[in-house]
BALOBA-1460 file (C-alpha; in Angstrom, 3 decimals):
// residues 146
<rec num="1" residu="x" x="80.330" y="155.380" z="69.320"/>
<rec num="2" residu="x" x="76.613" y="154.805" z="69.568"/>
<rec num="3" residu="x" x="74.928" y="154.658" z="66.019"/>
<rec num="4" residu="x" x="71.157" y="155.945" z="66.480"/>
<rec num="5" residu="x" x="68.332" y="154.920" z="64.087"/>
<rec num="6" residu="x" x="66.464" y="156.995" z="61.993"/>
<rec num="7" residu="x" x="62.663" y="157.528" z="62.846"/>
<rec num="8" residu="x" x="61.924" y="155.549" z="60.148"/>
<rec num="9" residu="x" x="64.121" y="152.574" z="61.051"/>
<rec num="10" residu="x" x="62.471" y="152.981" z="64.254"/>
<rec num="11" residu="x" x="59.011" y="152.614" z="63.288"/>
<rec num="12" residu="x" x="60.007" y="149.946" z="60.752"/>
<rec num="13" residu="x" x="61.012" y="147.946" z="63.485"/>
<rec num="14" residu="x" x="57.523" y="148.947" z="65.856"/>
<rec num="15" residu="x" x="56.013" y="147.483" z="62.806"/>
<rec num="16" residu="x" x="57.651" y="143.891" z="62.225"/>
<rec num="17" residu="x" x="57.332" y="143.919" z="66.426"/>
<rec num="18" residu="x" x="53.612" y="144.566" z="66.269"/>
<rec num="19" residu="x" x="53.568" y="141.678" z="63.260"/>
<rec num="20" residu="x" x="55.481" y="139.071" z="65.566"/>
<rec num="21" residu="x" x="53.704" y="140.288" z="68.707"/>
<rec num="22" residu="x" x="50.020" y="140.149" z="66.654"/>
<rec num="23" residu="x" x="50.889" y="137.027" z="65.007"/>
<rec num="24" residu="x" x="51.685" y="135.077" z="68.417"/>
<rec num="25" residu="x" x="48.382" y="136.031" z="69.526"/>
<rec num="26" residu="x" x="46.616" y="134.850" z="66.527"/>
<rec num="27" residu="x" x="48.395" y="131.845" z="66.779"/>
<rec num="28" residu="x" x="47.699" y="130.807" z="69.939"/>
<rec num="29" residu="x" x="45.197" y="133.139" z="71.481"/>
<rec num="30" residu="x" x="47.619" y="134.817" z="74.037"/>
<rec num="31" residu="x" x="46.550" y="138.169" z="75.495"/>
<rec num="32" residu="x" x="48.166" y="141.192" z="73.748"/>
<rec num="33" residu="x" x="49.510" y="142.488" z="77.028"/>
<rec num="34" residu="x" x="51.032" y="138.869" z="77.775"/>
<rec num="35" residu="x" x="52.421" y="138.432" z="74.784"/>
<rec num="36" residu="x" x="53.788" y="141.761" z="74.296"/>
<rec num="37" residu="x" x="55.518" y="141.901" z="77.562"/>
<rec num="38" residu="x" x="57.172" y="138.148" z="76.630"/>
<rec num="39" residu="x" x="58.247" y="139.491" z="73.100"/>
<rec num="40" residu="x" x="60.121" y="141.827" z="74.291"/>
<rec num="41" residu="x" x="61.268" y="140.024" z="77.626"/>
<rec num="42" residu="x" x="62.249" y="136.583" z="75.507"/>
<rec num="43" residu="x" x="62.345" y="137.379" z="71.774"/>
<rec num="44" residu="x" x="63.161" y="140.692" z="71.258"/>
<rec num="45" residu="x" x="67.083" y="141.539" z="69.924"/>
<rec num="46" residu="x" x="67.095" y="144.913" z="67.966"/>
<rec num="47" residu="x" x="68.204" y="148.634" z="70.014"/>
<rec num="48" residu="x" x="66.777" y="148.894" z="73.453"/>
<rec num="49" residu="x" x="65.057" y="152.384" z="72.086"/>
<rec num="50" residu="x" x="62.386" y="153.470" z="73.897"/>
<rec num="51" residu="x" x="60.418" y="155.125" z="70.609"/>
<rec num="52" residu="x" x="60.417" y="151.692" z="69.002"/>
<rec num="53" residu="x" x="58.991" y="149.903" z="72.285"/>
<rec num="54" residu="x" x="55.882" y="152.542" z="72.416"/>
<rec num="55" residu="x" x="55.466" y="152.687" z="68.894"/>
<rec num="56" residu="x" x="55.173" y="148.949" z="69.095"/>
<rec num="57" residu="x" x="53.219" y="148.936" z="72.220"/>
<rec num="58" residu="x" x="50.522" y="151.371" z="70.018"/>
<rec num="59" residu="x" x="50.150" y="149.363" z="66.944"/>
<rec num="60" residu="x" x="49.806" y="145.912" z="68.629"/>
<rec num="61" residu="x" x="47.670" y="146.928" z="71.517"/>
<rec num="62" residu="x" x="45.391" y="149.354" z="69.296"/>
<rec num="63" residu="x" x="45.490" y="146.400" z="66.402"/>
<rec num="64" residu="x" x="44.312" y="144.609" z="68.782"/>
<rec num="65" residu="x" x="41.839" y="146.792" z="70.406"/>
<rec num="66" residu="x" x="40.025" y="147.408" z="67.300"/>
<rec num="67" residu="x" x="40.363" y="144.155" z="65.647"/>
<rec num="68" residu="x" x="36.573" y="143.839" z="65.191"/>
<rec num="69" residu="x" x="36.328" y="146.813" z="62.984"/>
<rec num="70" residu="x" x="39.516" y="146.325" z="61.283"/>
<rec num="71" residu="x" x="38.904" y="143.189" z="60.398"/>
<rec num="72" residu="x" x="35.246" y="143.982" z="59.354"/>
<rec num="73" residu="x" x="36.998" y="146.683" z="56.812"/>
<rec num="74" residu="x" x="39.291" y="144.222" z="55.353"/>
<rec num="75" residu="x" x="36.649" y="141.598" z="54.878"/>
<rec num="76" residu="x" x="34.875" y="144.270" z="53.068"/>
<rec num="77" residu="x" x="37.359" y="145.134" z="50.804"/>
<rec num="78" residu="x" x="38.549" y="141.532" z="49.903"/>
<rec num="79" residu="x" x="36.825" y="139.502" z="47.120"/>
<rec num="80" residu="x" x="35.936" y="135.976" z="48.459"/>
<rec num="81" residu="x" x="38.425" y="135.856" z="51.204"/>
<rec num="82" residu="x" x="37.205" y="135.949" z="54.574"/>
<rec num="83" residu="x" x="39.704" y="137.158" z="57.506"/>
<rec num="84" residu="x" x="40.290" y="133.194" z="58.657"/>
<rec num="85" residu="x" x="41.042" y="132.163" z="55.457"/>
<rec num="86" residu="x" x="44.043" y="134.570" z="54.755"/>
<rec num="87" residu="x" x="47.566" y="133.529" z="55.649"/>
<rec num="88" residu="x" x="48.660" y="134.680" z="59.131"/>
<rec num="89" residu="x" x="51.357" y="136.739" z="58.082"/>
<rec num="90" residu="x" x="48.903" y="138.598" z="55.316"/>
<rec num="91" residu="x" x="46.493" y="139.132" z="57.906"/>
<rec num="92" residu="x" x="48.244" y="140.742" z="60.364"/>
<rec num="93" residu="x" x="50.415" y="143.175" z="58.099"/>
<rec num="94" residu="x" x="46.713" y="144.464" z="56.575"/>
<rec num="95" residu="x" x="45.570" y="144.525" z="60.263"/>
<rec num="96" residu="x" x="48.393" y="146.796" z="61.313"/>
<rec num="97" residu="x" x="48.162" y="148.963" z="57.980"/>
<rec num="98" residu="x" x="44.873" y="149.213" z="58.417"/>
<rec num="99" residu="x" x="44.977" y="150.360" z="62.092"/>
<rec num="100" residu="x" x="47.978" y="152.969" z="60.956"/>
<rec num="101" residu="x" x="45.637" y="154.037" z="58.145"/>
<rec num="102" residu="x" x="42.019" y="154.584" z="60.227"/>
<rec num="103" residu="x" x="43.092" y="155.609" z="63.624"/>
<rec num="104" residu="x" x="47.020" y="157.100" z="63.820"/>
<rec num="105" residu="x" x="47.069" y="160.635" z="62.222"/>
<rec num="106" residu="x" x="50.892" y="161.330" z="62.178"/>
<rec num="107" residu="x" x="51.242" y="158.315" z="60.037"/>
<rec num="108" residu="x" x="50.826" y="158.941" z="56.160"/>
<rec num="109" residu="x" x="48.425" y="157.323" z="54.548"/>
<rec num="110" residu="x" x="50.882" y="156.109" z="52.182"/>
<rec num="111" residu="x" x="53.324" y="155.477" z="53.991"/>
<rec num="112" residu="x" x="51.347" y="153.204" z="55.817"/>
<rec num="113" residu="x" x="50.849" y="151.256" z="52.478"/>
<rec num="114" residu="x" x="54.437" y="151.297" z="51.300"/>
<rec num="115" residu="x" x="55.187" y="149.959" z="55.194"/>
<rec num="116" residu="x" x="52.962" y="146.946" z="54.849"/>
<rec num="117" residu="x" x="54.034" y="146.123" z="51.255"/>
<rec num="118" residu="x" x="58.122" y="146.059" z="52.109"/>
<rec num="119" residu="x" x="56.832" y="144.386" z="55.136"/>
<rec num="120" residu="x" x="54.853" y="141.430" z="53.338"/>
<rec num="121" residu="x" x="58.399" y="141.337" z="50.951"/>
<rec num="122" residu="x" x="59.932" y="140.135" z="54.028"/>
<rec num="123" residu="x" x="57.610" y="138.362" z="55.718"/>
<rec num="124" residu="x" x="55.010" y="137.128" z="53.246"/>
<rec num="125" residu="x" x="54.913" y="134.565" z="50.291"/>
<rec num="126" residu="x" x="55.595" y="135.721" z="46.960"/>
<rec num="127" residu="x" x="51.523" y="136.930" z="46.539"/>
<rec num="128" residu="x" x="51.663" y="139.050" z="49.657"/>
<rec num="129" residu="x" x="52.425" y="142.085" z="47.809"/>
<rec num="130" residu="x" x="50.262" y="141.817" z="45.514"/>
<rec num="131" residu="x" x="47.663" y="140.896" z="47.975"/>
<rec num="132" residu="x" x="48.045" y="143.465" z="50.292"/>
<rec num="133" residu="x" x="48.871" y="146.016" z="47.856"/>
<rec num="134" residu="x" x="45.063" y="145.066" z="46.454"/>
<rec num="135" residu="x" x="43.679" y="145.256" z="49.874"/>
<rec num="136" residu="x" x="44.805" y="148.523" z="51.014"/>
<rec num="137" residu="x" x="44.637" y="150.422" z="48.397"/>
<rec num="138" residu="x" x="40.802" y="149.467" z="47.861"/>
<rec num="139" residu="x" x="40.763" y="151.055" z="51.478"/>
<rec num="140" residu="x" x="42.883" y="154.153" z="51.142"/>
<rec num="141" residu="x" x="40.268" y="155.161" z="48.090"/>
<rec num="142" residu="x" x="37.547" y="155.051" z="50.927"/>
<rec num="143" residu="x" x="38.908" y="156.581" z="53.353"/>
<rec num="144" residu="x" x="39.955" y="159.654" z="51.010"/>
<rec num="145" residu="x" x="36.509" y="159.481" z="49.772"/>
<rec num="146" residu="x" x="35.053" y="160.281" z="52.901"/>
């Protein structure tokens, strides 16, 4: 008996993918096509579901596309930390929230935040919540402002 995954397990997953696949190429300047096709070639082990490999495929390549502007908005919105100077993992879960939050309209705006906060539990150091949390929510405010 197969067991399927709810659509939230499913994009929970697309999310820590996007993290690993984003963080590889911050790490060592791959190419987001590269390095998502060897994620999921090499590192990959969760369900072979074809929802989580597209949802992933839309936050890391779209993270990616609009990194400039992303990261412009979270420089903007964080006292005296500049994008370099945040840890990796940080960076890239506020990267992918923000991305969710600006440019994907079936995704909840605060969903989107509670996403990147459980994801920072996991991921992060014990101020990643905190951090994030701080981040995005400065965002969110704007972008229901406007």
């Amino acid at each position: 008996m197969s067991h399927s995954l709810s659509f939230t397990a499913k994009r929970r997953m697309a999310r820590e993918n996007a993290l690993k696949i984003l963080y590889a190429v911050d790490m060592a300047d791959h190419e987001i096509r590269s390095a998502i096709k060897d994620f999921f070639q090499y590192f990959y082990e969760g369900p072979d579901v074809e929802d989580i490999i597209t949802y992933t495929d839309t936050l890391a390549t779209g993270t990616e596309d609009k990194k400039k502007q992303i990261d412009e908005t979270i420089e903007k919105f964080s006292e005296n930390w500049t994008i370099d100077r945040m840890v990796v993992i940080d960076r890239n879960i506020l990267r992918t929230a923000v991305y969710e939050i600006l440019f994907v309209e079936d995704v909840p705006i605060l969903v989107s935040l509670n996403e990147a906060i459980e994801i920072g539990k996991i991921y992060g150091n014990n101020d990643s919540k905190r951090f994030i949390n701080g981040i995005l929510d400065k965002v969110i405010k704007t972008v229901k402002d406007d």
